[in-house]
N, CA, C and O atoms as CSV, one atom per row, in Angstrom:
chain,resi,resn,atom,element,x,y,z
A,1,UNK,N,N,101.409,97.193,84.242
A,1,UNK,CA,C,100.659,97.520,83.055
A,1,UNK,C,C,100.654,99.014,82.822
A,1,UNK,O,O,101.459,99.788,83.340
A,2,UNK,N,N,99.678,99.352,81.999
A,2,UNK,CA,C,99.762,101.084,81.361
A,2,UNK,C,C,99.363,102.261,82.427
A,2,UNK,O,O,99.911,103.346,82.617
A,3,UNK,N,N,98.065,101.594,83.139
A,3,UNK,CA,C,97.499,101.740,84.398
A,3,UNK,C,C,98.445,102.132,85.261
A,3,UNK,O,O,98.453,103.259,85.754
A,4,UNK,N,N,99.276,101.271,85.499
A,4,UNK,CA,C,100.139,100.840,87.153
A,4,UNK,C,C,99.619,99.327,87.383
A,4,UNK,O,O,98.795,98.706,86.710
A,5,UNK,N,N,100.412,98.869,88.646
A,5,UNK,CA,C,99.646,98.030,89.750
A,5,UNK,C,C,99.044,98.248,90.503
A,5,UNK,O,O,98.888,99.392,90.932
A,6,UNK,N,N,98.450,97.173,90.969
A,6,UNK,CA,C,98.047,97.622,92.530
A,6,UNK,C,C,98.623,97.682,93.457
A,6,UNK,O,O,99.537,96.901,93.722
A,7,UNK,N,N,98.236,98.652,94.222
A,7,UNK,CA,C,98.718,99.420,95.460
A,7,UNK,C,C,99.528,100.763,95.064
A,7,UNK,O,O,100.049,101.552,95.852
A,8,UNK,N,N,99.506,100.842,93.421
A,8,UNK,CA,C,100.480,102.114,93.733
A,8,UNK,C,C,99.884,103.114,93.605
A,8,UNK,O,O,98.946,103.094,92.807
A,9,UNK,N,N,100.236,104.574,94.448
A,9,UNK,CA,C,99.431,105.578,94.712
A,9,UNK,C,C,100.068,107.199,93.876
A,9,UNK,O,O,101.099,107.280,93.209
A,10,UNK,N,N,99.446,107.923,94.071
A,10,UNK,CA,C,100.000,109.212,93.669
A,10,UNK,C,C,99.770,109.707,94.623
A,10,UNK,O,O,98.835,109.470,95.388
A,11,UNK,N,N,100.910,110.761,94.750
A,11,UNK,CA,C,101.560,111.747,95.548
A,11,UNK,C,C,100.384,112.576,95.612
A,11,UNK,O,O,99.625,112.558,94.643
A,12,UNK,N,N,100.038,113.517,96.910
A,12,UNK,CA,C,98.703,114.046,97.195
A,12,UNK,C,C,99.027,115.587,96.727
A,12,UNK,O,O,98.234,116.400,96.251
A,13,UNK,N,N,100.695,115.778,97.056
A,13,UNK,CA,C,101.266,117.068,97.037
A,13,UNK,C,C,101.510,117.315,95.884
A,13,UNK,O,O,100.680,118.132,95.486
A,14,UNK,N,N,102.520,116.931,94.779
A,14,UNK,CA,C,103.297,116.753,93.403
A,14,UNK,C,C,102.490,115.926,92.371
A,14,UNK,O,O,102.674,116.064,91.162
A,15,UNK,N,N,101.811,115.275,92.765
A,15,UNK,CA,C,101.134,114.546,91.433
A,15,UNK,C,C,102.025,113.225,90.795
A,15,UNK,O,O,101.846,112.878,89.628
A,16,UNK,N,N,102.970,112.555,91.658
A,16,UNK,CA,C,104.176,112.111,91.041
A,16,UNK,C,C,103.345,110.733,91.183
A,16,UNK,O,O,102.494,110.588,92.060
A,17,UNK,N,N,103.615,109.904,90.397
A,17,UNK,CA,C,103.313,108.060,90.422
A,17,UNK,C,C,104.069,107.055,91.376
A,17,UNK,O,O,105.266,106.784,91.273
A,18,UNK,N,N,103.466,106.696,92.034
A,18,UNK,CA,C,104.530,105.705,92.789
A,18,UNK,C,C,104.608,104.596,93.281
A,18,UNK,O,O,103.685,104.288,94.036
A,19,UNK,N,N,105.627,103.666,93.071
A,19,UNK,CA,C,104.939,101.997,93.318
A,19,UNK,C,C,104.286,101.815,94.719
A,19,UNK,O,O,104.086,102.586,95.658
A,20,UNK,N,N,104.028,100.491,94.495
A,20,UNK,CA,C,103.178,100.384,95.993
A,20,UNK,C,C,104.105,100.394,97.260
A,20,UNK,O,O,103.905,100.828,98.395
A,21,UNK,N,N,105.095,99.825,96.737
A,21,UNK,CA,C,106.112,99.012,98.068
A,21,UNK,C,C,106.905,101.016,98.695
A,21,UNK,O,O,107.407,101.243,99.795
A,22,UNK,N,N,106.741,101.936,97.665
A,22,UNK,CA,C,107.087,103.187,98.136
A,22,UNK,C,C,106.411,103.722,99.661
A,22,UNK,O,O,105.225,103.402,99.745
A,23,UNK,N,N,106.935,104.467,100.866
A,23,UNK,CA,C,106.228,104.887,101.950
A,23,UNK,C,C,106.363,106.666,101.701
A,23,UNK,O,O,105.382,107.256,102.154
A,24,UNK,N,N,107.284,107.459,101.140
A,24,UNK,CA,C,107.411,108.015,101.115
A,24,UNK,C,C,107.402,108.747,99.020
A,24,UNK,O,O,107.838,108.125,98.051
A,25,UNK,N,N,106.903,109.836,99.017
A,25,UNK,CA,C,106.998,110.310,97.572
A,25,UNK,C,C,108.759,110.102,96.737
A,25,UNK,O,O,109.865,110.408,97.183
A,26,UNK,N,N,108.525,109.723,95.945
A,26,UNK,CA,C,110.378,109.639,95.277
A,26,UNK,C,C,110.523,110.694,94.522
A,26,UNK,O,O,111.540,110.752,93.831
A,27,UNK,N,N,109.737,111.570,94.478
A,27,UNK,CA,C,109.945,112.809,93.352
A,27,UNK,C,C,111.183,114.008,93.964
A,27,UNK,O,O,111.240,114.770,94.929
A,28,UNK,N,N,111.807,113.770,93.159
A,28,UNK,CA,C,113.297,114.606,93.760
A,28,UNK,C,C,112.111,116.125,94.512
A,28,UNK,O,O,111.009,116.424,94.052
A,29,UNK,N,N,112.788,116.791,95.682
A,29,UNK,CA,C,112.281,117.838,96.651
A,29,UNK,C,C,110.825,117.624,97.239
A,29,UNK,O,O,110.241,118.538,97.822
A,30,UNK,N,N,110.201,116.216,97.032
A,30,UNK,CA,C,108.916,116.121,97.523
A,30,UNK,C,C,109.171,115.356,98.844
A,30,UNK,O,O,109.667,115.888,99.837
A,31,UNK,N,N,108.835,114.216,98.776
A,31,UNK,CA,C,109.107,113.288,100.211
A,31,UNK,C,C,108.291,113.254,100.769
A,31,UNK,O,O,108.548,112.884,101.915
A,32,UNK,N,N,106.506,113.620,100.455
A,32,UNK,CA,C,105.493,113.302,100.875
A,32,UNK,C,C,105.227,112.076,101.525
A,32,UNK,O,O,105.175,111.137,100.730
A,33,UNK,N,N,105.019,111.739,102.848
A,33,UNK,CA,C,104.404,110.172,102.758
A,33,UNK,C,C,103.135,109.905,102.580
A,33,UNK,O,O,102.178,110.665,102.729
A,34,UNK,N,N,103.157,108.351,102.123
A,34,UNK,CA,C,101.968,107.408,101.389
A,34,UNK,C,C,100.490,107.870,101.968
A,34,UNK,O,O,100.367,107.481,103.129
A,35,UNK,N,N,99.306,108.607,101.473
A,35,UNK,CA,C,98.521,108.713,102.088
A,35,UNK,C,C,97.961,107.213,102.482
A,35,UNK,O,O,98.395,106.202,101.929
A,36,UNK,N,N,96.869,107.186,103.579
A,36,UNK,CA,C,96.309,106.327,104.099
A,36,UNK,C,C,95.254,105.744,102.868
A,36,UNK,O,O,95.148,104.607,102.408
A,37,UNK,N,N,94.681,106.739,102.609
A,37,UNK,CA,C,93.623,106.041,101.096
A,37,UNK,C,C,94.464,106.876,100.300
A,37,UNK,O,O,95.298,107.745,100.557
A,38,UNK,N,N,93.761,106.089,98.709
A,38,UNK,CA,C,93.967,106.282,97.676
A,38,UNK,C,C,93.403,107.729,97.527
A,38,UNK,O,O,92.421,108.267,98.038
A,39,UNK,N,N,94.659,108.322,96.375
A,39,UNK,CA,C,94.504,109.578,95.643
A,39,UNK,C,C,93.346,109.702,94.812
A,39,UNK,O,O,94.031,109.582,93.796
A,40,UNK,N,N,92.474,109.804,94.466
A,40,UNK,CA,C,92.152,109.633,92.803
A,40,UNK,C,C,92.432,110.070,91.675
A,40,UNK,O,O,92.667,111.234,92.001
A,41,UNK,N,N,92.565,110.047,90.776
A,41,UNK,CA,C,92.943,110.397,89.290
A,41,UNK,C,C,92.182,109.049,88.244
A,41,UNK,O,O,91.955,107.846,88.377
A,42,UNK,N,N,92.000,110.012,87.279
A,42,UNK,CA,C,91.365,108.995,86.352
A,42,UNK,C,C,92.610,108.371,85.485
A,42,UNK,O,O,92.316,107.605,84.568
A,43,UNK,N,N,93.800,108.628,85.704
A,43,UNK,CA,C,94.752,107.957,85.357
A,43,UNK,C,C,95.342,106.224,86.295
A,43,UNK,O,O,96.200,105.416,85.943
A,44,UNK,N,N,94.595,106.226,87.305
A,44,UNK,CA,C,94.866,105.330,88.370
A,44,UNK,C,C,93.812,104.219,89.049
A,44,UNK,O,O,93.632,103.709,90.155
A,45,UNK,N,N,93.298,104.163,87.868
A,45,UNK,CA,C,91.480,103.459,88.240
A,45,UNK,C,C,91.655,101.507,88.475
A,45,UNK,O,O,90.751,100.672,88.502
A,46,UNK,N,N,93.734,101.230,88.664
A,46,UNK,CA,C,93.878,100.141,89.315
A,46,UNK,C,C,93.692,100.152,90.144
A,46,UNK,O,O,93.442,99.040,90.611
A,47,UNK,N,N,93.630,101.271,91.057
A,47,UNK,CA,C,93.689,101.378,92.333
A,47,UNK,C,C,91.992,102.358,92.926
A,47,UNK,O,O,91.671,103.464,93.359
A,48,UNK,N,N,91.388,101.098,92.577
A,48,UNK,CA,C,90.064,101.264,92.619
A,48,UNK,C,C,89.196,102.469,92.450
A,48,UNK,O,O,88.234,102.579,93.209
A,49,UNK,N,N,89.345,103.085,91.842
A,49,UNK,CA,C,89.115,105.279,91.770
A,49,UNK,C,C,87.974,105.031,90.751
A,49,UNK,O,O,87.862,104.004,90.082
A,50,UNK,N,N,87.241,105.969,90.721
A,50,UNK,CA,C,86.309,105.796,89.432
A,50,UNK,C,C,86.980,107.038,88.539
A,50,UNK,O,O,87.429,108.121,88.913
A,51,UNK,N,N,86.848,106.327,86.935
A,51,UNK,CA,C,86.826,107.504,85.901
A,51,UNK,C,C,85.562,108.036,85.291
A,51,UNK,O,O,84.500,107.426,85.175
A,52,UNK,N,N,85.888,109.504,84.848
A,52,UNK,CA,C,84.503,110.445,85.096
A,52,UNK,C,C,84.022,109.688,83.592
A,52,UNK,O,O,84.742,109.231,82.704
A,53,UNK,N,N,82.628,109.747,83.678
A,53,UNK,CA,C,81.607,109.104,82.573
A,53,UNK,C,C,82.447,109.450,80.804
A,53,UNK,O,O,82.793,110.562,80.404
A,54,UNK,N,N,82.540,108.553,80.288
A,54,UNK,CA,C,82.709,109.098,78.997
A,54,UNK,C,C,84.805,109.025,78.709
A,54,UNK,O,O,85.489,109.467,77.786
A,55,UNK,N,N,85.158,108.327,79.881
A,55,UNK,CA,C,86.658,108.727,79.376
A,55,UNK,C,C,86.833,106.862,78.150
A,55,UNK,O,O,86.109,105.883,77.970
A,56,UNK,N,N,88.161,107.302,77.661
A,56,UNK,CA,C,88.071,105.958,76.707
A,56,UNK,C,C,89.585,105.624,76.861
A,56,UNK,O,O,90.533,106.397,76.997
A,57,UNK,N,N,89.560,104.372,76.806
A,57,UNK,CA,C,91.459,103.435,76.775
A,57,UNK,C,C,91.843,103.358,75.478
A,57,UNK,O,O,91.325,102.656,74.609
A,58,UNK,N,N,93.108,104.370,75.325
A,58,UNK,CA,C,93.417,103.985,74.237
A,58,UNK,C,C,94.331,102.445,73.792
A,58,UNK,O,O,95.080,101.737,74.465
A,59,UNK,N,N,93.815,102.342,72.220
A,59,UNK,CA,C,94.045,100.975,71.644
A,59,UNK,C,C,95.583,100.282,72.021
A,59,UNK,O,O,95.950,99.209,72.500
A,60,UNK,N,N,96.220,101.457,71.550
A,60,UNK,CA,C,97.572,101.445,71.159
A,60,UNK,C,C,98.112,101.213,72.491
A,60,UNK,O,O,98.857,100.233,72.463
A,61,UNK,N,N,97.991,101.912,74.033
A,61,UNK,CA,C,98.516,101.618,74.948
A,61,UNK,C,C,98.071,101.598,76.092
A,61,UNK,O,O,98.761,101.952,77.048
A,62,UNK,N,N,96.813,101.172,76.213
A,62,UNK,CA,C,96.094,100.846,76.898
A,62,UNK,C,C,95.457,102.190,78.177
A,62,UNK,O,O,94.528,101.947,78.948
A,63,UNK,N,N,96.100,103.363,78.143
A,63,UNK,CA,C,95.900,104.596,78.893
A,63,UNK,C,C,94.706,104.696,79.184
A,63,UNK,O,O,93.935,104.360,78.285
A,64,UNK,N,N,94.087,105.178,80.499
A,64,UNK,CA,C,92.598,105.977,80.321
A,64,UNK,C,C,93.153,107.260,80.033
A,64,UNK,O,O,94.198,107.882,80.225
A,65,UNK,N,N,91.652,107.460,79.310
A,65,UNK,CA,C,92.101,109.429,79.232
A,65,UNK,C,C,90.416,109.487,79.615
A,65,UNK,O,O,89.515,108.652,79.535
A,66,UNK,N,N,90.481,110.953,80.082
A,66,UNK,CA,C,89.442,111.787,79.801
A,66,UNK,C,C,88.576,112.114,78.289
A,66,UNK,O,O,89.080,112.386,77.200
A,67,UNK,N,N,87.435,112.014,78.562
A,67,UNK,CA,C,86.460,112.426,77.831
A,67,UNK,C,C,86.426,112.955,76.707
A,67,UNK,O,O,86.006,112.524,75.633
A,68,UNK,N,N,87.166,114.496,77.159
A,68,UNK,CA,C,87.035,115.378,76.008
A,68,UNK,C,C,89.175,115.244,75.400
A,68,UNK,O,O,89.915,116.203,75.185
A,69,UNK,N,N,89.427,114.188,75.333
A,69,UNK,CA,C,90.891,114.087,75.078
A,69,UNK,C,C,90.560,113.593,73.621
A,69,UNK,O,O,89.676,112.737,73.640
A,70,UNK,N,N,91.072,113.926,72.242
A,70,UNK,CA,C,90.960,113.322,71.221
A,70,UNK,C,C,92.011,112.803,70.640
A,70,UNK,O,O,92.071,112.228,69.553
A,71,UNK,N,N,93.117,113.101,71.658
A,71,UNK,CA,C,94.641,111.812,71.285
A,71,UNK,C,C,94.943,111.392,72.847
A,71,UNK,O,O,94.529,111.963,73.856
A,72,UNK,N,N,95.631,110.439,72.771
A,72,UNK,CA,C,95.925,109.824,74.123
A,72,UNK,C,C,96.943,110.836,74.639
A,72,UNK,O,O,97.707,111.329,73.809
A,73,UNK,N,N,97.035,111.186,75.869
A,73,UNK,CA,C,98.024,112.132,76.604
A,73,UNK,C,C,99.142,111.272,77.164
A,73,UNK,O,O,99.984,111.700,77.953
A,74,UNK,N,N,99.085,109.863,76.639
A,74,UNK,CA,C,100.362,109.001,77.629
A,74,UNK,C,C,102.058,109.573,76.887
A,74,UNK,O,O,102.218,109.424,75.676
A,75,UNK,N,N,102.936,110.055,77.552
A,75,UNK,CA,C,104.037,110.298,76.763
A,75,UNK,C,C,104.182,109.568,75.835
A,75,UNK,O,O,103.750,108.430,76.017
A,76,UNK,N,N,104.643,109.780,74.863
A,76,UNK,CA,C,105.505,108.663,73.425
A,76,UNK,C,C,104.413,108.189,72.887
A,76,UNK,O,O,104.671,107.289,72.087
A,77,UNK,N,N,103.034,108.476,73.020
A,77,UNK,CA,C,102.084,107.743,72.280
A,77,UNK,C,C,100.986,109.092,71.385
A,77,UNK,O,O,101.323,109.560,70.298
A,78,UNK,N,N,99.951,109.432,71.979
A,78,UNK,CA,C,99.726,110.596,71.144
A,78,UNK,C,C,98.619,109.869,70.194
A,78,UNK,O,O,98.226,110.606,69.289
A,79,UNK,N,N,98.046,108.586,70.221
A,79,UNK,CA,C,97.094,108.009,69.171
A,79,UNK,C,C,95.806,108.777,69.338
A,79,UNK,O,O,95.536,109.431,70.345
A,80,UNK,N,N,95.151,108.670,68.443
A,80,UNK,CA,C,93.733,109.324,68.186
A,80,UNK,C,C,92.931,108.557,68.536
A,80,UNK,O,O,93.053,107.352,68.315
A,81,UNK,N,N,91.593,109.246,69.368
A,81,UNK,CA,C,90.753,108.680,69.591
A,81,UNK,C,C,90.327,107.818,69.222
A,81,UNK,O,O,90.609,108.014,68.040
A,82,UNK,N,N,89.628,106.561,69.220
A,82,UNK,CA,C,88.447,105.788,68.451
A,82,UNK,C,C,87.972,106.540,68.081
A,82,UNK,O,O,88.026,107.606,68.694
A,83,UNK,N,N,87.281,106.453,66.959
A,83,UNK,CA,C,85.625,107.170,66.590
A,83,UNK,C,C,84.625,106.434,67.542
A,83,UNK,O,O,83.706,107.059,68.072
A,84,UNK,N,N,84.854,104.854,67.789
A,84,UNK,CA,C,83.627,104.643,68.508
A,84,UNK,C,C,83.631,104.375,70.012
A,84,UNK,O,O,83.054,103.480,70.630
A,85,UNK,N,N,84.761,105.792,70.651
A,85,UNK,CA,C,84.672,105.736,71.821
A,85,UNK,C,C,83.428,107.343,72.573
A,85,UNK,O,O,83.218,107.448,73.781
């Protein structure tokens, strides 16, 4: 989904996304391995993380964003807030 699945984590070092079945970071010059717990990011709240009060999913592609975001930050999308988020 827009989220991810579950189990997949982000890189602690690079910030990179990565499936679950990954042990090691795939981001070309990283090669971090899988931390033991989850990263958090409010981009990753499949993987049980909380997002900070006030963020909203956009319509169009289902993204969390942050709070004070008034278009979605997912590449290729860019939709405007709800008003009644």
């Amino acid at each position: 989904g827009p989220e991810g699945s579950e189990g997949d984590w982000i890189c602690p070092k690079c910030g990179n996304s990565n499936f679950a079945f990954r042990t090691f970071c795939n981001m070309r010059k990283c090669g971090t391995p899988k931390p033991a717990e989850p990263v958090c990011h409010s981009f990753v709240s499949s993987a049980g993380c909380p997002t900070p009060e006030g963020s909203w999913t956009c319509d169009a592609c289902g993204n969390v964003n942050y709070p004070f975001r008034t278009k979605c930050n997912r590449r290729n999308c860019g939709v405007d807030k709800p008003a009644d988020a």
